[in-house]
N, C-alpha and C positions, 0 to 999 in steps of 0.2 A: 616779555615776561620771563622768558629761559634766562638770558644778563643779567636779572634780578633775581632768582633764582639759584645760578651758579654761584653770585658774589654773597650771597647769605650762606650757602653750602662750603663756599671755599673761608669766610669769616668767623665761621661755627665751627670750621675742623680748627684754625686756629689757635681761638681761642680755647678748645677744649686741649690742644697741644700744650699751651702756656698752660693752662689747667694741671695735667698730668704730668709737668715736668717737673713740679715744684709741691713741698710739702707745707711751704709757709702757709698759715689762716691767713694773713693780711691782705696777701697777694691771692689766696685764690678768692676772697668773699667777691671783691671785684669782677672778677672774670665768672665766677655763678652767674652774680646780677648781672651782668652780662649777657650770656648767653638764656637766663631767663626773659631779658628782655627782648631780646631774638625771636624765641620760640613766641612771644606773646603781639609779636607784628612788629615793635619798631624799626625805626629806619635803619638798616645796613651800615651805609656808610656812617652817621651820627654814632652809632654805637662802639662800630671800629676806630672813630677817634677817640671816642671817650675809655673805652678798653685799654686803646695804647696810652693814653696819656694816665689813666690809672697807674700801669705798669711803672710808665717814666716817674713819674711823683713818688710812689714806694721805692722806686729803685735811689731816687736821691733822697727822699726823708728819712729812709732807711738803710743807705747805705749800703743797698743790695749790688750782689754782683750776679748779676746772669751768666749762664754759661754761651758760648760760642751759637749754639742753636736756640738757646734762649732768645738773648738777642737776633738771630733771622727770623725767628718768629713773631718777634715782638716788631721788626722793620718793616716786615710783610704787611702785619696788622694795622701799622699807624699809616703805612702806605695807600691802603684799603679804604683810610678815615676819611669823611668828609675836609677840606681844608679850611671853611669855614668853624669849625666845630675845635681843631686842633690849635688854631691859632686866635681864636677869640673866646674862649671858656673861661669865665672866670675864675670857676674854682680848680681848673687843670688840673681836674680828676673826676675819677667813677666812684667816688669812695661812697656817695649815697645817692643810688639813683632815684631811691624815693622826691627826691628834690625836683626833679625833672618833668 
């Protein structure tokens, strides 16, 4: 239970990192639902792939450039992701977790 724990704790500072580095609404509505989704039980790992791959989608749909710590933060977090979740999602993204 502490493993699961830690990795919800060390996914949360994450994502509120990627949160607080960034002023775009696009990018952070994702990472909210995100971390709402945290706080409300779901899966750790499932959420840090769907988190990162939010990130990656705005970042090419939108042409986004993260800064140097942006992207480790954002590597840390997809690293985090379950592998099933980051390579088989269909919609290869967090843009509405209501879907979920």
């Amino acid at each position: 239970m502490t493993e699961k724990n830690n990795q919800l704790d060390e996914v949360k500072a994450l994502i509120k990192k990627l949160y607080n580095s960034t002023t775009n609404e696009e990018l952070r509505t994702p990472l909210l639902k995100a971390y709402n989704r945290l706080e409300d039980g779901a899966d750790v790992g499932d959420i840090a792939a769907h988190a990162a791959s939010a990130v990656n989608y705005l970042r090419k749909a939108d042409n986004l450039t993260l800064s140097s710590e942006q992207e480790d933060t954002w590597r840390q977090l997809r690293d985090m992701g379950t592998a099933d979740v980051l390579y088989h999602d269909p919609k290869n993204n967090l843009l509405n977790l209501d879907e979920m």
